[in-house]
Structures are given as structure tokens and as C-alpha cells.
C-alpha atoms as a printed R data frame, in Angstrom:
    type eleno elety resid chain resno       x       y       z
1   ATOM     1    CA   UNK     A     1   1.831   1.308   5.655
2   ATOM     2    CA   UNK     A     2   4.305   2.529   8.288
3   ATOM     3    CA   UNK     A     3   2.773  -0.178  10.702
4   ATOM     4    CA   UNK     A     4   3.328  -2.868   8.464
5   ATOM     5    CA   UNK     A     5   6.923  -1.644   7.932
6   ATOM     6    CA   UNK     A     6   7.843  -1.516  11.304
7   ATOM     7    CA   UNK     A     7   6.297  -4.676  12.103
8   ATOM     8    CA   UNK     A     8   8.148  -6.403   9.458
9   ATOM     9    CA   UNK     A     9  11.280  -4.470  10.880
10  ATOM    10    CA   UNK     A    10  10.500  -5.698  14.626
11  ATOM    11    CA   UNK     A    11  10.061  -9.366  12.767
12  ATOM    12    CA   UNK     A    12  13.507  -9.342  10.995
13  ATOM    13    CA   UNK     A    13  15.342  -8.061  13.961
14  ATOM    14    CA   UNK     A    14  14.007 -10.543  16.198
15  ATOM    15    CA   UNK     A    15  14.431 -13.573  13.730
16  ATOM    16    CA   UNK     A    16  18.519 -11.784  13.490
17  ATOM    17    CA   UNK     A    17  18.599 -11.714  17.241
18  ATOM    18    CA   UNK     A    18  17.983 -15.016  17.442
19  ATOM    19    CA   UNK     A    19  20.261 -16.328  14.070
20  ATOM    20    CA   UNK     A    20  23.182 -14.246  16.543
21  ATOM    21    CA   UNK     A    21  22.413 -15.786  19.957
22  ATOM    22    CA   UNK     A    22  22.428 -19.281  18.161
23  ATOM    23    CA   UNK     A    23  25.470 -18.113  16.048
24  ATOM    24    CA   UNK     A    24  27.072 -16.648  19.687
25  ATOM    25    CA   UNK     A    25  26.347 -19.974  21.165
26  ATOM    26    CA   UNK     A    26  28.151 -22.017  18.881
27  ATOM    27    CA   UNK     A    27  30.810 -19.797  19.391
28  ATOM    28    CA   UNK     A    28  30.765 -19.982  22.695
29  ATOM    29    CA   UNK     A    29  30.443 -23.375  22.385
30  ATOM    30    CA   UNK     A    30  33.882 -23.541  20.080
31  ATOM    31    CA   UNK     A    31  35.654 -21.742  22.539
32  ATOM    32    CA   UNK     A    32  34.320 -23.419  25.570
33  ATOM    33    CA   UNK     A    33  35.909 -26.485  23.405
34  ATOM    34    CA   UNK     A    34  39.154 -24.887  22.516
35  ATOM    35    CA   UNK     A    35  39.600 -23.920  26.169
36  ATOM    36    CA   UNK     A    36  38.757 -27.104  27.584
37  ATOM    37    CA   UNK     A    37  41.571 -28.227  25.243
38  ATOM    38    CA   UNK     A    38  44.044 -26.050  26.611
39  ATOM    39    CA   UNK     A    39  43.581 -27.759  30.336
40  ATOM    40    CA   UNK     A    40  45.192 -31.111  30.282
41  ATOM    41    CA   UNK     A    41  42.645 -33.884  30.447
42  ATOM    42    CA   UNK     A    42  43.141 -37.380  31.524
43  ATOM    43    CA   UNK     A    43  43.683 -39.623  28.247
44  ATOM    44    CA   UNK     A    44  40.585 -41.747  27.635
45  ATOM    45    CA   UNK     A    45  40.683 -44.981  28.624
46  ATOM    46    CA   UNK     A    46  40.191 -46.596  24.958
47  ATOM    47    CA   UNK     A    47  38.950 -44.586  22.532
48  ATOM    48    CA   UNK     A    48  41.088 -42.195  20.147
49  ATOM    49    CA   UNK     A    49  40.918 -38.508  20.532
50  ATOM    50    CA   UNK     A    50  38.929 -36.465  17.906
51  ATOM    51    CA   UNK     A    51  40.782 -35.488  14.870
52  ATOM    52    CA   UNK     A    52  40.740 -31.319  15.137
53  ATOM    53    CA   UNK     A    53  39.945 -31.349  11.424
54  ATOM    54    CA   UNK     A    54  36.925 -32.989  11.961
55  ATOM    55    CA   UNK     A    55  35.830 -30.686  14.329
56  ATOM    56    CA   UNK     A    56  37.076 -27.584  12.342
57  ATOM    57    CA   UNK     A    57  34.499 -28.814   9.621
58  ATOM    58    CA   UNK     A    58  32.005 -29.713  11.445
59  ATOM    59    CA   UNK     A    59  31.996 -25.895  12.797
60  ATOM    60    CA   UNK     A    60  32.079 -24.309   9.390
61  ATOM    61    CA   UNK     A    61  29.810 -26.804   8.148
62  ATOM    62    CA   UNK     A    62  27.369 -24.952  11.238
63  ATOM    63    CA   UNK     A    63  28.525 -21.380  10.090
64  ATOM    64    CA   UNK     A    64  27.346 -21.979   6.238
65  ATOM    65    CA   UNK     A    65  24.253 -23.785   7.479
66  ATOM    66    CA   UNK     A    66  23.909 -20.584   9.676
67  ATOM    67    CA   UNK     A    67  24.542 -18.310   7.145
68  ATOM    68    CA   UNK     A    68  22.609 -20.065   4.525
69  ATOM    69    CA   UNK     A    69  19.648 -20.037   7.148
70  ATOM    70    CA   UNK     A    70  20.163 -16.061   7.084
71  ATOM    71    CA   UNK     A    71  20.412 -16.323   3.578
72  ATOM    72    CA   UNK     A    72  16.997 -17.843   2.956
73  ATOM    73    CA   UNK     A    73  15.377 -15.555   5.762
74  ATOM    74    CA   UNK     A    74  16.595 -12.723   4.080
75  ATOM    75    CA   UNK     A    75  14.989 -13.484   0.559
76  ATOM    76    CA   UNK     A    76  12.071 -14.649   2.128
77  ATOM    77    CA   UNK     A    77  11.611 -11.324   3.955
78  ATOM    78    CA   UNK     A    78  12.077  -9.699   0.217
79  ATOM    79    CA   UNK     A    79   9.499 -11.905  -1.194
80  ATOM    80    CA   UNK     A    80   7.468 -10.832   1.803
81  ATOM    81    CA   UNK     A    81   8.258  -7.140   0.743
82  ATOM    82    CA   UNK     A    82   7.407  -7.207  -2.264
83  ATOM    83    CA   UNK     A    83   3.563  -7.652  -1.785
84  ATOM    84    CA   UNK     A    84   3.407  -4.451   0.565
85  ATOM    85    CA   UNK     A    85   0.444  -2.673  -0.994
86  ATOM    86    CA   UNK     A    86  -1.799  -5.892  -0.786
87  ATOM    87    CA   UNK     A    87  -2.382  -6.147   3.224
88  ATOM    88    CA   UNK     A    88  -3.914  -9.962   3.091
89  ATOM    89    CA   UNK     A    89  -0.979 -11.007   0.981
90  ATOM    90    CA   UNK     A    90   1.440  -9.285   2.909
91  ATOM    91    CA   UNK     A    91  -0.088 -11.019   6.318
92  ATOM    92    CA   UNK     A    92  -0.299 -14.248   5.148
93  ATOM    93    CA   UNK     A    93   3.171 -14.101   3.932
94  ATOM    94    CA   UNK     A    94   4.658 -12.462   7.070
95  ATOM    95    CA   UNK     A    95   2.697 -15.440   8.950
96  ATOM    96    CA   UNK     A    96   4.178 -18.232   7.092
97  ATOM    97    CA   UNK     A    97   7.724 -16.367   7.584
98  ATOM    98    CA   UNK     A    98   6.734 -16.400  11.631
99  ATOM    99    CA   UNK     A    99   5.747 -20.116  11.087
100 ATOM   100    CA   UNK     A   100   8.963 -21.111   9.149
101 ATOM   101    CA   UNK     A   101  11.584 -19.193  11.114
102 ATOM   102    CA   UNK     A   102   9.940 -18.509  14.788
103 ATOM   103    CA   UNK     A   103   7.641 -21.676  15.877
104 ATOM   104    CA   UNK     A   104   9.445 -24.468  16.756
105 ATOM   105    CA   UNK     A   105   6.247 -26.422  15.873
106 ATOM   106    CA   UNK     A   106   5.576 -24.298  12.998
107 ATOM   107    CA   UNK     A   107   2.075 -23.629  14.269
108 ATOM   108    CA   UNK     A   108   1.123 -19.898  14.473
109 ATOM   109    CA   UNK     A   109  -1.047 -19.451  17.519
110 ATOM   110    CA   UNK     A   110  -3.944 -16.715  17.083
111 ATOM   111    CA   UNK     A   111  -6.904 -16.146  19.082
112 ATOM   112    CA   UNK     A   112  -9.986 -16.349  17.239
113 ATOM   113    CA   UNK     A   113 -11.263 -13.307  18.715
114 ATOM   114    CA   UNK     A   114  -8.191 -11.128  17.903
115 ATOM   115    CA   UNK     A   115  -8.880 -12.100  14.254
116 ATOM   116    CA   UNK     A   116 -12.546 -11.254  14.421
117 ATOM   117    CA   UNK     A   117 -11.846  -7.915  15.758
118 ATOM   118    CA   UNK     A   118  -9.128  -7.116  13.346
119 ATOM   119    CA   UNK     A   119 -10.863  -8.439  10.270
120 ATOM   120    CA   UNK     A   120 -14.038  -6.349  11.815
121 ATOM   121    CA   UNK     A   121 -11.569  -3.342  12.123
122 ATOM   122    CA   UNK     A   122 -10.101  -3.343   8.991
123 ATOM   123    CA   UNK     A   123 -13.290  -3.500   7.793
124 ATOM   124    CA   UNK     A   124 -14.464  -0.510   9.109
125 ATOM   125    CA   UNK     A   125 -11.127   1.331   8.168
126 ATOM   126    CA   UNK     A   126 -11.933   0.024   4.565
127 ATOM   127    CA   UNK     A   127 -15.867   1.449   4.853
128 ATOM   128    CA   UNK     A   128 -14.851   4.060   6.035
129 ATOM   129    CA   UNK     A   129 -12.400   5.454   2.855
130 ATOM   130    CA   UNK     A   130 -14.970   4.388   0.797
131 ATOM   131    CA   UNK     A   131 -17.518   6.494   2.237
132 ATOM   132    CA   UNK     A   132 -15.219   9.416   2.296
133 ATOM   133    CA   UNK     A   133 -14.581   8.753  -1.339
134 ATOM   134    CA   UNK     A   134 -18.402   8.726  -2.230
135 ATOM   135    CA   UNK     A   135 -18.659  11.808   0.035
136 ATOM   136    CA   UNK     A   136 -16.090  13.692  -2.138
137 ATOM   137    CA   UNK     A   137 -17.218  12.637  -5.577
138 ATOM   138    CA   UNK     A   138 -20.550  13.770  -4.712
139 ATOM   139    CA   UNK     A   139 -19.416  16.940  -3.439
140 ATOM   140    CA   UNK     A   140 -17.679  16.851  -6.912
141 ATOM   141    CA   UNK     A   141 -20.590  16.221  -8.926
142 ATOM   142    CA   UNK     A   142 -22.838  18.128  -7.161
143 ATOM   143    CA   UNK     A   143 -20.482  21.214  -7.925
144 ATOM   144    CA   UNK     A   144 -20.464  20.185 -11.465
145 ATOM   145    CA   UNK     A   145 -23.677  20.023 -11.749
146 ATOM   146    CA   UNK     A   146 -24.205  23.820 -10.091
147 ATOM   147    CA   UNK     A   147 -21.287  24.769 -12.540
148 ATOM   148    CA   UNK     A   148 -22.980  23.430 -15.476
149 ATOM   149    CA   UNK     A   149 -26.883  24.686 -14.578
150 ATOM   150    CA   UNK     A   150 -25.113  28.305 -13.766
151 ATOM   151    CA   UNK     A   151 -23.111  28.001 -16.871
152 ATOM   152    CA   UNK     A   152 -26.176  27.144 -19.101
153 ATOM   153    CA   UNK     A   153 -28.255  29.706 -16.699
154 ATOM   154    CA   UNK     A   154 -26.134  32.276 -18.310
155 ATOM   155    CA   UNK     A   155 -25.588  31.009 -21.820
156 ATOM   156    CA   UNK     A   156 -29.708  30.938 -22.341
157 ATOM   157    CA   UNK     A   157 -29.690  34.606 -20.693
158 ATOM   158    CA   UNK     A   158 -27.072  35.400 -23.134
159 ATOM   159    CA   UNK     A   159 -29.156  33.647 -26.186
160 ATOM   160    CA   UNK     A   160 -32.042  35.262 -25.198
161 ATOM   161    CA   UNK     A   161 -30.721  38.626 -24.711
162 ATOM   162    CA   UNK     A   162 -29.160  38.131 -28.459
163 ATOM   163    CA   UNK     A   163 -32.866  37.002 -29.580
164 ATOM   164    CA   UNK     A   164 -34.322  40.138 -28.134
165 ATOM   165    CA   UNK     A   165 -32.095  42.312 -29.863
166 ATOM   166    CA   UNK     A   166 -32.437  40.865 -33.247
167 ATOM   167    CA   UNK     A   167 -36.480  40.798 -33.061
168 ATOM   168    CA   UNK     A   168 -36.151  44.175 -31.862
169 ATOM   169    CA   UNK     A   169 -33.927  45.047 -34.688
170 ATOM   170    CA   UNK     A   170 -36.286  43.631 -37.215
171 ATOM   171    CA   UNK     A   171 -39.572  44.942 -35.754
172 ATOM   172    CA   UNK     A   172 -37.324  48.482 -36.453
173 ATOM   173    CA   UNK     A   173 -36.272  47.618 -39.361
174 ATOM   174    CA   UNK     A   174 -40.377  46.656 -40.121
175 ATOM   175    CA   UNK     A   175 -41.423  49.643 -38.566
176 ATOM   176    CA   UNK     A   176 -38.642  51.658 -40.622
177 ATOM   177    CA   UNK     A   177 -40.382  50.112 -43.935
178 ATOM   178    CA   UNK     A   178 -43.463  50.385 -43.024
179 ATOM   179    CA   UNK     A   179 -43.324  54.406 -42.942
180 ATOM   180    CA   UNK     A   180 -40.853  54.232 -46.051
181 ATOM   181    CA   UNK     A   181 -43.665  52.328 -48.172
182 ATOM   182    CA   UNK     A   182 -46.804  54.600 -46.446
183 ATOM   183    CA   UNK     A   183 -44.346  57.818 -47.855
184 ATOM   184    CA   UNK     A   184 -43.982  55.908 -51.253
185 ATOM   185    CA   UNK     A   185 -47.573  55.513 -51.398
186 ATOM   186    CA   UNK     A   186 -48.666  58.483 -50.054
187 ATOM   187    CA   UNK     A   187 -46.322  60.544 -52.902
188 ATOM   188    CA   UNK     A   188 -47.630  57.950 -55.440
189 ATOM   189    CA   UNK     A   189 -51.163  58.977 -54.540
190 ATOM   190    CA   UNK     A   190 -50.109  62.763 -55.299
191 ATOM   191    CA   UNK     A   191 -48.878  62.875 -58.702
């Protein structure tokens, strides 16, 4: 997740870069003007000079499509955000953002191959946790399972020690009545 952060970082930076080097160059393109206003020039030969007004609206008519550009990027990047956990989503959004903002053509050039081995790598990162996670609920169960057999190991030892007792106790107590009723007999048989 910390790639896909910092690639989304390196994305916005460069997309600001640029937005500031076109932003500088307008600039620089205003004051280039404003300087080459403060040299005398020759009158033109027929037409009128520019009114300044025009050109002070055309400039912030620039700077609020400039910063309406930045505007857009910025909520697109937060759109792009907010599908972080979901990796496809979050590519296919982060290429449409590289399409819309860096490509002049608004073609995204891959190679082929770099998209088979990626797909094949994420693939095997993906197998991979899964057969970690099977590896670890087995180990689970199989615990369990030794938990519960050693648990009902010692409950049936238990029962059966508690059988034993009580069969012994009433093979005593048989025993016990058995001599009682030969001494009733026996004393019956003497008077």
C-alpha cells in the first residue's frame, strides 16, 4: 500500500510541476510583455495598439483556467484515492488520470510484456497469501482438533474412572448384602 501511495505522490507532484512550469511560463511570458512595454517601440504602421485591459483579462482568464485545471486534478486525484484498497480500480483510475493530465495524445503507452509480468506477479503475490492463509488455518484446525481429541481423551478417562468407582461401589455394597442376608439366614436357621 505504501507503493501505491508514493506512486500516486510521485504522480501528483509531477502533474504540479508541470501546472507551475506552465503557470511560470505565462508569467514569464507577462513580464517578458510588460518589459517589452517599458522599451519604446516604433508605433505600428496602421493598426491600433492593444487595449491593456484586454490583455489583463486575457491573463486572468489563463490563471482561473490554470487554477481550475489544478482544481479538477486535485479532485480527480481524491476520486483516485478513494479506491486505495482495490489495486485494479486504483490502477485503472491512476491510468486514466496519466491519460487525462500527462499524454498530450491521451494514449497511455505500456508494453505488453510489462503487463504480463506484473499481472503474472501480482498473481503470485496474491497465491501466495492465500496459501499462507490455508497454511495457518490448518495449523489452526489441526490444533483444534488435537485440543478437542486430548480434551475428550481425558473426559472418557474421567467417565470411566467415575464408572469404575460406582460398579466398584455397588459390587461392595452387593458383597456387603450378600454376607448381611447369609448372617440373617444363618441366625434364622438357629432359632
Amino acid at each position: 500500500m505504501g507503493i501505491k501511495i508514493k506512486v500516486l505522490s510521485e504522480l501528483l507532484q509531477e502533474t504540479l510541476k508541470e501546472l507551475e512550469i506552465a503557470k511560470s511560463a505565462q508569467e514569464d511570458d507577462e513580464h517578458d510583455q510588460d518589459d517589452q512595454d517599458d522599451q519604446p517601440e516604433p508605433p505600428p504602421p496602421t493598426p491600433p495598439a492593444p487595449d491593456p485591459r484586454v490583455a489583463e483579462k486575457k491573463r486572468n482568464l489563463k490563471i482561473r483556467q490554470l487554477e481550475i485545471y489544478i482544481k479538477r486534478f486535485k479532485e480527480d486525484l481524491h476520486t483516485c484515492l478513494e479506491s486505495i484498497t482495490d489495486f485494479k480500480e486504483l490502477k485503472r483510475k491512476v491510468l486514466k488520470l496519466k491519460s487525462r493530465y500527462l499524454d498530450p495524445d491521451g494514449k497511455v503507452e505500456v508494453d505488453p510484456a510489462d503487463v504480463v509480468v506484473k499481472t503474472l506477479k501480482a498473481e503470485k503475490v496474491s497465491l501466495q497469501t492465500e496459501l499462507d492463509h490455508s497454511k495457518k488455518v490448518i495449523h489452526l484446525l489441526s490444533q483444534t482438533m488435537r485440543d478437542y481429541k486430548h480434551k475428550t481423551t481425558e473426559r472418557f478417562k474421567d467417565l470411566e474412572r467415575d464408572y469404575l468407582i460406582e460398579i466398584n461401589a455397588e459390587r461392595s455394597e452387593k458383597f456387603r448384602l450378600e454376607r448381611e442376608n447369609k448372617k440373617v439366614k444363618s441366625w434364622q436357621n438357629r432359632w
